[in-house]
PQR file of N, CA, C, O and H, with PARSE charges and radii, in Angstrom:
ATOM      1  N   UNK A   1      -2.956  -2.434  22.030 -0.4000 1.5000
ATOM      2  CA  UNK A   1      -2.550  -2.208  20.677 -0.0000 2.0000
ATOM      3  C   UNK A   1      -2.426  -0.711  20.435  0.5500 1.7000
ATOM      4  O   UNK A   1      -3.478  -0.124  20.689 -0.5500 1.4000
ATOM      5  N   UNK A   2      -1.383   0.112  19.991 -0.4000 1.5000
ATOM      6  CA  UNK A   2      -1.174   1.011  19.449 -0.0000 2.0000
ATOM      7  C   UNK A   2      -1.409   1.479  17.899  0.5500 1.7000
ATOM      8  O   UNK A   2      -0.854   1.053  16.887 -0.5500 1.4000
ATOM      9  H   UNK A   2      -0.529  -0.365  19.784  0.4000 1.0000
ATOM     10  N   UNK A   3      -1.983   2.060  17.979 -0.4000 1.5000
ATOM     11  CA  UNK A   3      -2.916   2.346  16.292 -0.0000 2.0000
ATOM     12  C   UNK A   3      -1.978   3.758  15.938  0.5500 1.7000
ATOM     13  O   UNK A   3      -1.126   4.468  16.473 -0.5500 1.4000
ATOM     14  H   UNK A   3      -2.433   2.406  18.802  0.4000 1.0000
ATOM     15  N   UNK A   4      -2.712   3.654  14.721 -0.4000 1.5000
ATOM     16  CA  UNK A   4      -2.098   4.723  13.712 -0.0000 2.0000
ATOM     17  C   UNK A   4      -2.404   5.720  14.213  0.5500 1.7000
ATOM     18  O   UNK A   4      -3.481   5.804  14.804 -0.5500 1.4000
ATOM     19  H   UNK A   4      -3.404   3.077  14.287  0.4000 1.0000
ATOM     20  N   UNK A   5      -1.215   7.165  14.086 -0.4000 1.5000
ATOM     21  CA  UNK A   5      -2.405   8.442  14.462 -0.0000 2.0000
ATOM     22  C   UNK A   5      -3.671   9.233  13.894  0.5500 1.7000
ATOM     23  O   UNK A   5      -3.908   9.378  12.695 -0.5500 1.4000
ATOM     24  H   UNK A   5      -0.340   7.097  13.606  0.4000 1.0000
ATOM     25  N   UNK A   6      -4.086   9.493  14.460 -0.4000 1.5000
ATOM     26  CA  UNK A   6      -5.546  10.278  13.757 -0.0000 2.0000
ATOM     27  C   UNK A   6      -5.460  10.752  12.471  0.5500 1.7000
ATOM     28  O   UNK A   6      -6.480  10.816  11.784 -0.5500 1.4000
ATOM     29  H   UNK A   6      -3.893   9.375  15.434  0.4000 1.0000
ATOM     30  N   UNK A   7      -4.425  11.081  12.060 -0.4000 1.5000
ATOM     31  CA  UNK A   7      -4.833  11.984  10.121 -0.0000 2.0000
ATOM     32  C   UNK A   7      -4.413  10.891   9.440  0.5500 1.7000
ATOM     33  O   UNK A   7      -4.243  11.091   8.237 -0.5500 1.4000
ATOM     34  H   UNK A   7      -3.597  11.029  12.618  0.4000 1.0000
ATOM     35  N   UNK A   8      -4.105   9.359   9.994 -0.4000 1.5000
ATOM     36  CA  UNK A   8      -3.388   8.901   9.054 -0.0000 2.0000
ATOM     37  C   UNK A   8      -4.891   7.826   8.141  0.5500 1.7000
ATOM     38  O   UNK A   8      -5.878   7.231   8.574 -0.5500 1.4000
ATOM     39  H   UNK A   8      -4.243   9.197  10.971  0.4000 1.0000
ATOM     40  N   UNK A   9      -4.338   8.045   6.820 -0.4000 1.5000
ATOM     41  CA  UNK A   9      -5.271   7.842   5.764 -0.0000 2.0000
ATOM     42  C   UNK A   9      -4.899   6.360   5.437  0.5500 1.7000
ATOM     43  O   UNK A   9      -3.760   6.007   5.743 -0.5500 1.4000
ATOM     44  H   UNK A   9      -3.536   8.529   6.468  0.4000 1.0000
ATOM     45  N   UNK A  10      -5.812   5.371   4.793 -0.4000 1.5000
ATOM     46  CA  UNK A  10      -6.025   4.345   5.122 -0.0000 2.0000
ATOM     47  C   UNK A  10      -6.215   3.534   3.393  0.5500 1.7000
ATOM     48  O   UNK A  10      -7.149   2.733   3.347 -0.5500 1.4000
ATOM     49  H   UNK A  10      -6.737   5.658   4.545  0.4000 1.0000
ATOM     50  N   UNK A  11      -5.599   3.670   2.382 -0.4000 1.5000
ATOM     51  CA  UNK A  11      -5.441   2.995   1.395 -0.0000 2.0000
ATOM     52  C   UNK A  11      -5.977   1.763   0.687  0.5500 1.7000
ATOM     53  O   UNK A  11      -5.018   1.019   0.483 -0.5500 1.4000
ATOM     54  H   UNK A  11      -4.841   4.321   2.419  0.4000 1.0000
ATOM     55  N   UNK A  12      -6.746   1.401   0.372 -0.4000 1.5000
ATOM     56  CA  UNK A  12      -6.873  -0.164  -0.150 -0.0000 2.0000
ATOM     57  C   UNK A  12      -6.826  -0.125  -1.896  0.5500 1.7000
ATOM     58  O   UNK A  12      -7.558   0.532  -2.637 -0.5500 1.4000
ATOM     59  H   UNK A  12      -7.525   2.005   0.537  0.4000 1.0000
ATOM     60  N   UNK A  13      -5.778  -1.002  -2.247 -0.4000 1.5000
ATOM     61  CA  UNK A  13      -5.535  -1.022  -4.024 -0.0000 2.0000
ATOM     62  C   UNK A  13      -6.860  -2.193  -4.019  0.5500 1.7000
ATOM     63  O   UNK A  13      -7.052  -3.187  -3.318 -0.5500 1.4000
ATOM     64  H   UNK A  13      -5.184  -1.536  -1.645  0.4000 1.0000
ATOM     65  N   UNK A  14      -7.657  -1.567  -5.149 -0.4000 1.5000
ATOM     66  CA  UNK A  14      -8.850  -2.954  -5.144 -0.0000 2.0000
ATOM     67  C   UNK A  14      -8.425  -4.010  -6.381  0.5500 1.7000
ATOM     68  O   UNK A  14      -9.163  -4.975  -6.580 -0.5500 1.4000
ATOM     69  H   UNK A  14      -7.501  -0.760  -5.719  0.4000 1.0000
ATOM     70  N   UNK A  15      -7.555  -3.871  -6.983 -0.4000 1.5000
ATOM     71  CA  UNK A  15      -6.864  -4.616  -8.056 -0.0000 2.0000
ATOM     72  C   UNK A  15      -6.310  -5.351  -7.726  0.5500 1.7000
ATOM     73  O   UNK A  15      -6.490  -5.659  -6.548 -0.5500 1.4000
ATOM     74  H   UNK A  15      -6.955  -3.087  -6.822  0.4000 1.0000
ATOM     75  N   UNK A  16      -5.236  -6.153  -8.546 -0.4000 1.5000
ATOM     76  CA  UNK A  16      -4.689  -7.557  -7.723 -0.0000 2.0000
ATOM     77  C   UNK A  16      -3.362  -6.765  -8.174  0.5500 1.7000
ATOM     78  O   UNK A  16      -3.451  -6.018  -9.148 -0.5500 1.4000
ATOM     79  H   UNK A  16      -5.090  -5.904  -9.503  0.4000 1.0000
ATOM     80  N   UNK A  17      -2.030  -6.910  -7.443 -0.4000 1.5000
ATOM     81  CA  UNK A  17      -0.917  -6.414  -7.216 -0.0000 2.0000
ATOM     82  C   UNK A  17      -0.195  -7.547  -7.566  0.5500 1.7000
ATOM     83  O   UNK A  17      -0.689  -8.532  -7.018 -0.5500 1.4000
ATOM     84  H   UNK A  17      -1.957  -7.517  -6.651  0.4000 1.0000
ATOM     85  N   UNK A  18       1.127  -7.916  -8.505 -0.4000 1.5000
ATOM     86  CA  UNK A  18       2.267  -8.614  -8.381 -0.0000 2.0000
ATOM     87  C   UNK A  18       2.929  -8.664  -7.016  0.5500 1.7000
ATOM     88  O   UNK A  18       3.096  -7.647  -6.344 -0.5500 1.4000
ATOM     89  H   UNK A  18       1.529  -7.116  -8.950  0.4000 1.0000
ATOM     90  N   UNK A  19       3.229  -9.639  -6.700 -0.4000 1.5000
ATOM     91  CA  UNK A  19       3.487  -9.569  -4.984 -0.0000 2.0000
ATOM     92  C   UNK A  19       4.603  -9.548  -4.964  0.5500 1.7000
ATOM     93  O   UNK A  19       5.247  -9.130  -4.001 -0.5500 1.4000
ATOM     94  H   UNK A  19       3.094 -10.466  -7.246  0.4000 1.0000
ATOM     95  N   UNK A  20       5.275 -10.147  -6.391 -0.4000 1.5000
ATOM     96  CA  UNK A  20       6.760 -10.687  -6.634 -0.0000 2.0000
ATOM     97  C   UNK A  20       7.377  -9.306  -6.518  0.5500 1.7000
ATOM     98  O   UNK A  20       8.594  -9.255  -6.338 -0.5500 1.4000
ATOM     99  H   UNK A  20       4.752 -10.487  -7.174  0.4000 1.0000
ATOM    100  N   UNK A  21       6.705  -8.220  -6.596 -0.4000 1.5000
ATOM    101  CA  UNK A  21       7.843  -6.891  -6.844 -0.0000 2.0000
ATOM    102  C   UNK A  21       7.898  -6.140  -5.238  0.5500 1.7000
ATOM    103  O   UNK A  21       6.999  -6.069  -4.399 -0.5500 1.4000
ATOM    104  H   UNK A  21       5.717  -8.262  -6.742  0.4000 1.0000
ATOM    105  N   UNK A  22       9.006  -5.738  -5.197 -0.4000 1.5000
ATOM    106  CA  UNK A  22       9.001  -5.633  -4.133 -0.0000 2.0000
ATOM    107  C   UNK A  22       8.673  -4.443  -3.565  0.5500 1.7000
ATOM    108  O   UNK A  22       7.955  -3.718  -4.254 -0.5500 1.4000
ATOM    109  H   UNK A  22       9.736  -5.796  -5.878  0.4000 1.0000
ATOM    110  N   UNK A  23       9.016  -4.027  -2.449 -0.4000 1.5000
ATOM    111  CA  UNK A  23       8.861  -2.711  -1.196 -0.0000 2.0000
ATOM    112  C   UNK A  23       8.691  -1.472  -2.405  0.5500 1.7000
ATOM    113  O   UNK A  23       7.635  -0.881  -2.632 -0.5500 1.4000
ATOM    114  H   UNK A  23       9.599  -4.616  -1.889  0.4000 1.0000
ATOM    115  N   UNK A  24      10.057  -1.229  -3.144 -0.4000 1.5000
ATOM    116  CA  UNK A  24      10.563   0.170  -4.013 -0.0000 2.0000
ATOM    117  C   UNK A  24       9.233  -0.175  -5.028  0.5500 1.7000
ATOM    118  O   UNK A  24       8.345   0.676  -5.063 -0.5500 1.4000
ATOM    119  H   UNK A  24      10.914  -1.710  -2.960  0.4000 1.0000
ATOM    120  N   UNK A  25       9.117  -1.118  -5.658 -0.4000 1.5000
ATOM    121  CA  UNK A  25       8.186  -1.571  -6.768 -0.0000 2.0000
ATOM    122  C   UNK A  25       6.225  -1.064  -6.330  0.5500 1.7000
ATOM    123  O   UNK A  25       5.208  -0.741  -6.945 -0.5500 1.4000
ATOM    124  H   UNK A  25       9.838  -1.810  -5.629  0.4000 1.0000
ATOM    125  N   UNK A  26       6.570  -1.237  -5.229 -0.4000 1.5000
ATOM    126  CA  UNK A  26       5.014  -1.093  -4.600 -0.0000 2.0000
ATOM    127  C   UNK A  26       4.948   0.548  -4.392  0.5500 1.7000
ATOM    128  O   UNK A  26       4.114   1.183  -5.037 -0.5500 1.4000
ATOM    129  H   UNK A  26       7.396  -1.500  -4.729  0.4000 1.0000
ATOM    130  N   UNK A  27       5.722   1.128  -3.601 -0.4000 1.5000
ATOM    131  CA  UNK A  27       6.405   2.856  -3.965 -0.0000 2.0000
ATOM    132  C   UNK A  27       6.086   3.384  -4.822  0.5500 1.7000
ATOM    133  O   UNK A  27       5.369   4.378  -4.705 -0.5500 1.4000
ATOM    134  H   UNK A  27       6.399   0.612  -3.077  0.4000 1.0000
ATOM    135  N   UNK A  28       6.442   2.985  -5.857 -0.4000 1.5000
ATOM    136  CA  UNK A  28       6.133   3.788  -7.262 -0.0000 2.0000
ATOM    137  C   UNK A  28       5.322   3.455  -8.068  0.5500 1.7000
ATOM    138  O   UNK A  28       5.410   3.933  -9.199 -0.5500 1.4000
ATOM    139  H   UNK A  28       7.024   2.178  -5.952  0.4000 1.0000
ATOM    140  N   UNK A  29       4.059   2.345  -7.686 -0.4000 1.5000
ATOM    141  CA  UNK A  29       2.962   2.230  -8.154 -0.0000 2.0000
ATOM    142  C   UNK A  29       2.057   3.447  -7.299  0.5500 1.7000
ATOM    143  O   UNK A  29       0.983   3.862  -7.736 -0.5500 1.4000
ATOM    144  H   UNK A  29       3.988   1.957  -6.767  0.4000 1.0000
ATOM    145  N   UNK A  30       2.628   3.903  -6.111 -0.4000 1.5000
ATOM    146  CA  UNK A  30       1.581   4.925  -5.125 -0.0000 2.0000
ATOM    147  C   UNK A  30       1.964   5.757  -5.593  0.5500 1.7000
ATOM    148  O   UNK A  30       0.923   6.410  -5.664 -0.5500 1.4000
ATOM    149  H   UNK A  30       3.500   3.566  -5.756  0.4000 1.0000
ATOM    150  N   UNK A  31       2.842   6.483  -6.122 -0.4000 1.5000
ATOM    151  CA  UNK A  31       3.614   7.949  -6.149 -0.0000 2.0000
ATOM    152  C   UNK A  31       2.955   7.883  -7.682  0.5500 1.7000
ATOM    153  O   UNK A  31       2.254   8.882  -7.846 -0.5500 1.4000
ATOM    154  H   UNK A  31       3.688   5.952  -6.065  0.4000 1.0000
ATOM    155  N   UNK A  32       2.964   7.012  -8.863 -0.4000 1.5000
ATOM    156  CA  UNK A  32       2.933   7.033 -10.369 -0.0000 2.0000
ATOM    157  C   UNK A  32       0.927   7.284 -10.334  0.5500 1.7000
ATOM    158  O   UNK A  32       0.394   8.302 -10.776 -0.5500 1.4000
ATOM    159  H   UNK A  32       3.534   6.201  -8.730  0.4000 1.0000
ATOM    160  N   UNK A  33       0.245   6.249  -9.791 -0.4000 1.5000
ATOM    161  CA  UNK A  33      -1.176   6.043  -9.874 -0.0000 2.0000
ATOM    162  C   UNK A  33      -1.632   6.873  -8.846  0.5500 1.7000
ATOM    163  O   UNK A  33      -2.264   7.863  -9.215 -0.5500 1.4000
ATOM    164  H   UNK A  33       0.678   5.422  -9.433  0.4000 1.0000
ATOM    165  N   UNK A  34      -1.400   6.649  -7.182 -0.4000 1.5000
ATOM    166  CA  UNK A  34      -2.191   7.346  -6.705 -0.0000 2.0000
ATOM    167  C   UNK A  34      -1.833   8.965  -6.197  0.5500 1.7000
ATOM    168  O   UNK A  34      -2.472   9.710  -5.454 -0.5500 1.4000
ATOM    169  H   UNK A  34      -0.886   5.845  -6.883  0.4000 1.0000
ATOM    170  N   UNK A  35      -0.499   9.176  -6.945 -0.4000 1.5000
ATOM    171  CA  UNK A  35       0.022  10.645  -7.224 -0.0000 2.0000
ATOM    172  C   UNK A  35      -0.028  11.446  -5.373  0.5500 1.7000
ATOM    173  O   UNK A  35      -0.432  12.563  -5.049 -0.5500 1.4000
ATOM    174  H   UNK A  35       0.020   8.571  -7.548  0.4000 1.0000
ATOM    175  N   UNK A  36       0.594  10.249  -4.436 -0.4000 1.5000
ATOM    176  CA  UNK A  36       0.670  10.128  -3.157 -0.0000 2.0000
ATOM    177  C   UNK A  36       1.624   9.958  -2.418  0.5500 1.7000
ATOM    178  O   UNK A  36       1.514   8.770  -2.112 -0.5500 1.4000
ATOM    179  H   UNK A  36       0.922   9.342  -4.699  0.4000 1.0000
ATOM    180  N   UNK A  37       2.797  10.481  -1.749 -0.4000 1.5000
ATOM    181  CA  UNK A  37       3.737  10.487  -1.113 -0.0000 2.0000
ATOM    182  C   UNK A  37       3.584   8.837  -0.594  0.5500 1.7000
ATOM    183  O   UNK A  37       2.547   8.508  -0.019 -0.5500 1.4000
ATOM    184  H   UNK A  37       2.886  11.445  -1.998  0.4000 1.0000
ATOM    185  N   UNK A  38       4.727   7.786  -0.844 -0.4000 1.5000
ATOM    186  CA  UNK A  38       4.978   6.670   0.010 -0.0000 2.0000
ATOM    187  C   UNK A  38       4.863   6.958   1.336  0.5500 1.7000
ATOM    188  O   UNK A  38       4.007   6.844   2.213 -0.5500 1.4000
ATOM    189  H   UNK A  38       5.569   8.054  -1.311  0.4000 1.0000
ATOM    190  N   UNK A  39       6.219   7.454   1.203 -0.4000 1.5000
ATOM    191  CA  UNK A  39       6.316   7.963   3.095 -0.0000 2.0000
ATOM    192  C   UNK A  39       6.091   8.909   3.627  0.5500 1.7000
ATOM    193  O   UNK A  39       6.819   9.519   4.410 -0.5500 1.4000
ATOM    194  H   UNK A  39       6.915   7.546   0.491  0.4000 1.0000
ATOM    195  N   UNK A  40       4.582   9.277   3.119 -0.4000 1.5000
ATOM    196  CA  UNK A  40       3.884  10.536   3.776 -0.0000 2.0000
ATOM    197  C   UNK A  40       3.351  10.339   5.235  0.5500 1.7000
ATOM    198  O   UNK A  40       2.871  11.325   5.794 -0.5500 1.4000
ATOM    199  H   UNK A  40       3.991   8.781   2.483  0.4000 1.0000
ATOM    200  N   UNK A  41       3.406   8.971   5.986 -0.4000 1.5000
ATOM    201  CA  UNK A  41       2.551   8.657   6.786 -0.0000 2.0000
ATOM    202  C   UNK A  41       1.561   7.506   6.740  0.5500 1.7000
ATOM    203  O   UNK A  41       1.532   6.616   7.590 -0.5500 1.4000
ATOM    204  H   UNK A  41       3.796   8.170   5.531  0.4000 1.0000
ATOM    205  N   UNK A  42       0.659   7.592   5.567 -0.4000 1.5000
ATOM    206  CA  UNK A  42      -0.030   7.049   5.367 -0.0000 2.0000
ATOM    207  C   UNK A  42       0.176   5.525   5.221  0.5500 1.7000
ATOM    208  O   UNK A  42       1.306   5.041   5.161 -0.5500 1.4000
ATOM    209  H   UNK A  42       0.683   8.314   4.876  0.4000 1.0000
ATOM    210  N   UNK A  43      -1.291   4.562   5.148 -0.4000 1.5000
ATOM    211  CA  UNK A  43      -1.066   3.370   4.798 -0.0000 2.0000
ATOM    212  C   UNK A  43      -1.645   2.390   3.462  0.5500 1.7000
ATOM    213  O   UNK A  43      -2.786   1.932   3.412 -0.5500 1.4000
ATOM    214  H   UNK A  43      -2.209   4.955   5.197  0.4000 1.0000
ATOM    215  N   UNK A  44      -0.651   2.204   2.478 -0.4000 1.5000
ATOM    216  CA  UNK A  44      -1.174   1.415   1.276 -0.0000 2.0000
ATOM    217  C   UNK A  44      -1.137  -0.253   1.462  0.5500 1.7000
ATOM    218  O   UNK A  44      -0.068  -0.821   1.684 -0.5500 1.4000
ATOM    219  H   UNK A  44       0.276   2.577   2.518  0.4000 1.0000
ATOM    220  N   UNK A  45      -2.254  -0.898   1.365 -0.4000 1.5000
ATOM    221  CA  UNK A  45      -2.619  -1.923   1.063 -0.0000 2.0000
ATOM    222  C   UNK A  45      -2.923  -2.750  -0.239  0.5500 1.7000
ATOM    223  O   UNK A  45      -3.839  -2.472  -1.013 -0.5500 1.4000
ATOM    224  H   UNK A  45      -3.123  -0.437   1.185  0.4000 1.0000
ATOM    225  N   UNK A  46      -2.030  -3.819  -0.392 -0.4000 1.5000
ATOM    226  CA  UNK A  46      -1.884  -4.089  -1.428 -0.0000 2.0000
ATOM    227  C   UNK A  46      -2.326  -5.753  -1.541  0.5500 1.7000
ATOM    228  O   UNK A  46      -1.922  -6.347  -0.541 -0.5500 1.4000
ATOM    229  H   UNK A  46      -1.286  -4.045   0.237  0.4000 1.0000
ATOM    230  N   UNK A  47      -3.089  -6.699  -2.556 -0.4000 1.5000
ATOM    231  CA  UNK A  47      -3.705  -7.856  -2.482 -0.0000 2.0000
ATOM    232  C   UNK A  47      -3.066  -8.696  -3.615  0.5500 1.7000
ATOM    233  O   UNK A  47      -2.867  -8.094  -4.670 -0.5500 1.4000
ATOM    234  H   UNK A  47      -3.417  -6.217  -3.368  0.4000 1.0000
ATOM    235  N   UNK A  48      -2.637 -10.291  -3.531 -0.4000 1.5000
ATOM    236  CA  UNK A  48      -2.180 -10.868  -4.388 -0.0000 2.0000
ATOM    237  C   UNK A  48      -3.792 -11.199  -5.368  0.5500 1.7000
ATOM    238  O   UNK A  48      -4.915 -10.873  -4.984 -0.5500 1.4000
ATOM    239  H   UNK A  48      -2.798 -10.780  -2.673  0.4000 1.0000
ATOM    240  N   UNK A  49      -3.501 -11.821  -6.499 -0.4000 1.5000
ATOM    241  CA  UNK A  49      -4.339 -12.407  -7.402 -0.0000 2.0000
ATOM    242  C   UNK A  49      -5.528 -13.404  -5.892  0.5500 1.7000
ATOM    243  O   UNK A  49      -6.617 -13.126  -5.388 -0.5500 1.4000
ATOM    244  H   UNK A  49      -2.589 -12.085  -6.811  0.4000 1.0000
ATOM    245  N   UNK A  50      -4.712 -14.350  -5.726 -0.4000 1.5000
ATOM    246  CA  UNK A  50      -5.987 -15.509  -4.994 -0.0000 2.0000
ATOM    247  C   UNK A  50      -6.066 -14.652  -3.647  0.5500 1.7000
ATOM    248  O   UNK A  50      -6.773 -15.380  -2.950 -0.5500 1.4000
ATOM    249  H   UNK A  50      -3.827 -14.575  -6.135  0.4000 1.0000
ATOM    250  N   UNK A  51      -5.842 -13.847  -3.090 -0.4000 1.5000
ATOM    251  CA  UNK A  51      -6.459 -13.261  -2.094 -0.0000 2.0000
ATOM    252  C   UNK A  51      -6.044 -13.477  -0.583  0.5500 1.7000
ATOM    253  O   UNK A  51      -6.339 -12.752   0.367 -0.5500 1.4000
ATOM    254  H   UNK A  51      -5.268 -13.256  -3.656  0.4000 1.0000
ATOM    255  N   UNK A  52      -5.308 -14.618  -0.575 -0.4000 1.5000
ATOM    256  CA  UNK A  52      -4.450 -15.083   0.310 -0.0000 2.0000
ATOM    257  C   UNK A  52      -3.510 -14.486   0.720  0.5500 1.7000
ATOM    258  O   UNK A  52      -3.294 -14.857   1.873 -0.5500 1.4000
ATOM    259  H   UNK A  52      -5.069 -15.207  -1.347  0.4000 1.0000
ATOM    260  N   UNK A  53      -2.545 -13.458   0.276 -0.4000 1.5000
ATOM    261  CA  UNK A  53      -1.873 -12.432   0.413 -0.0000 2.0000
ATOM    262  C   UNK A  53      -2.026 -11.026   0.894  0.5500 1.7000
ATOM    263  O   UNK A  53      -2.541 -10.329   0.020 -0.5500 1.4000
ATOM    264  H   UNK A  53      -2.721 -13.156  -0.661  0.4000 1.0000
ATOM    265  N   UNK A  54      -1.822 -10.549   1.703 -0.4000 1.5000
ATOM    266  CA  UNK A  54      -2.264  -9.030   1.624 -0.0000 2.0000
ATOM    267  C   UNK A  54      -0.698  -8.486   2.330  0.5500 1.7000
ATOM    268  O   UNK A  54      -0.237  -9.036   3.330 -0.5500 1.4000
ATOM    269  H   UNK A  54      -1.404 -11.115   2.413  0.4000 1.0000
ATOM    270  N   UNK A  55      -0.179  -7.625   1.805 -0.4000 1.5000
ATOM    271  CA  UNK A  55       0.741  -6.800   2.227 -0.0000 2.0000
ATOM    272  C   UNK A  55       0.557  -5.495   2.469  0.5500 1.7000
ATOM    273  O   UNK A  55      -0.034  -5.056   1.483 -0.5500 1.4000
ATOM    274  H   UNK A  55      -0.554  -7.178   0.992  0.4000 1.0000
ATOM    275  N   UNK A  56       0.768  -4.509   3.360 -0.4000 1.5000
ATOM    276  CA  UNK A  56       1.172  -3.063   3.517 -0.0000 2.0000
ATOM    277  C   UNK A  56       2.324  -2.525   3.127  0.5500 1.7000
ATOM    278  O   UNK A  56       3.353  -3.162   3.354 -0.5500 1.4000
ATOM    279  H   UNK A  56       1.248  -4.867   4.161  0.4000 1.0000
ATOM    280  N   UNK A  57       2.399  -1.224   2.450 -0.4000 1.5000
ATOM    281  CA  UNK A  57       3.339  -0.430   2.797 -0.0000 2.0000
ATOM    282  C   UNK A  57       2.895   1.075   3.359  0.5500 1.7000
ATOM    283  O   UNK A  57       2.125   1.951   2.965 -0.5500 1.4000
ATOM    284  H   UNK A  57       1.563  -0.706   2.265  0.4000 1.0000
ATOM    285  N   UNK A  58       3.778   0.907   4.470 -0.4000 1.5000
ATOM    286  CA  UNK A  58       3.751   2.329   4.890 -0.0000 2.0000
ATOM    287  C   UNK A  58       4.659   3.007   5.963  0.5500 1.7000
ATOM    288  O   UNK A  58       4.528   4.205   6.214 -0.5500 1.4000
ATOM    289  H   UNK A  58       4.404   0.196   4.790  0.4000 1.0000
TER
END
């Protein structure tokens, strides 16, 4: 398995995320709240309501 490189920072939203919105939608919840380059590298993790869901962007 090939892993992330070493500086790359590791995200978890602890809130529940609309799953329905998509890739751009998830973008500008990181850039608006966590005042964080999308495609800086890094990786945001994002969780539906029942927990069954988990998506990345990065």
């Amino acid at each position: 398995m090939i892993g992330p490189p070493a500086n790359t920072r590791i995200w978890i939203a602890t809130g529940v995320t609309d799953m329905r919105s998509g890739f751009n939608s998830l973008a500008a919840k990181v850039q608006m709240v966590l005042e964080k380059d999308p495609y800086g590298g890094h990786v945001f993790i994002f969780r539906d309501r029942r927990g069954s869901l988990v998506t990345r962007r990065d």
